[in-house]
N, C-alpha and C positions, 0 to 999 in steps of 0.2 A: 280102754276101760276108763270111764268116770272116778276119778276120788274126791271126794270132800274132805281138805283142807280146813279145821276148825280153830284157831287162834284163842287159846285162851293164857290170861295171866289178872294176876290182883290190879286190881285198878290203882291200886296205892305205891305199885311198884312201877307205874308207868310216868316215863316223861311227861314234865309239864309243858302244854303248848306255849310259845314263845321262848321257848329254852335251846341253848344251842344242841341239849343231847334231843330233846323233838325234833328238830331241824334234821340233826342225823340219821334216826329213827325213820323218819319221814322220805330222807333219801334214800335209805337200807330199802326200803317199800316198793318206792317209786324204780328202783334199780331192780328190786325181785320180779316186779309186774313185768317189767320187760325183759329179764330172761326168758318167762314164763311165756310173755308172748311171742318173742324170736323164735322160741321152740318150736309155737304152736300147739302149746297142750293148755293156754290159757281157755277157759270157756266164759268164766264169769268169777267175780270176787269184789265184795265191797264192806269196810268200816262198819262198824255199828255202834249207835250212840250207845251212852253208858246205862248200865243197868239198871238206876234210877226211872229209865224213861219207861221201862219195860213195864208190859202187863202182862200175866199168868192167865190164860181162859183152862177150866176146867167145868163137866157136867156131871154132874149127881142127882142121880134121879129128875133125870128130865128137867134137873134145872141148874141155867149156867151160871157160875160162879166166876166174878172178875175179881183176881187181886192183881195190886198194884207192884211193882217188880219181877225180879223172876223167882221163879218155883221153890231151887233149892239154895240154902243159905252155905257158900263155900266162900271159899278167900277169892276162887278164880274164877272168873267169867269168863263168855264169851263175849270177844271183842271183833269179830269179823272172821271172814271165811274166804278162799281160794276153791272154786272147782274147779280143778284140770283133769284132760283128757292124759294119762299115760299109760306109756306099753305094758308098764307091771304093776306091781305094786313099790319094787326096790326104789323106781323109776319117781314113782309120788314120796315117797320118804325119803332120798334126797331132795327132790325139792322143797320138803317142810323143815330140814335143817338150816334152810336157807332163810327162811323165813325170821326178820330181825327178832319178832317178839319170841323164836328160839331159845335166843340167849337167857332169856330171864323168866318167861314163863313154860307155855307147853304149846304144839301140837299134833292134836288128836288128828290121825287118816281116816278115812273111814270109804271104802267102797260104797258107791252109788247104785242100788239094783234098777236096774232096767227093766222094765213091762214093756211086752212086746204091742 
């Protein structure tokens, strides 16, 4: 079964690029991705720039509305995501403990439904 791995943490809480704890951060990453792949339950997973970049599409009454950022206003964002394929769910929850941004912020599991 599919899970979606969602990474979220305060942007303000996260290491600054060219800092030796990013560097860290950055290898905690680089070391997850390949458990995940030796596994074999990696399917897909990538970064996502900061929430600033982001835009909100919603429609009302037949007409779309674009706002600039995203939707709801929280400390934590989404910062990237892991799909992997595991045998359970225990199976995807240890591997989101694994996940560096773990330590400091959150991630959410979420099963993937499948249409046949």
């Amino acid at each position: 079964m599919q899970y979606m791995l969602l990474i979220y943490a305060a942007e303000s809480a996260e290491p600054v690029p060219g800092t030796p704890e990013f560097d860290t951060l950055m290898r905690g990453y680089a070391d997850f991705s390949e458990v995940v792949t030796k596994a074999g339950a990696f399917v897909a997973g990538d970064a996502l720039l900061p929430e600033a970049t982001a835009t909100t599409v919603s429609v009302r009454n037949g007409k779309t509305i674009t706002t600039d950022g995203p939707f709801a206003e929280t400390k934590e964002t989404l910062g990237g995501y892991y799909l992997l394929d595991c045998k359970d769910l225990d199976e995807a929850l240890a591997y989101a403990a694994k996940i560096p941004t773990a330590a400091y912020g959150r991630v959410e599991v979420r099963p993937v439904m499948m249409f046949d």
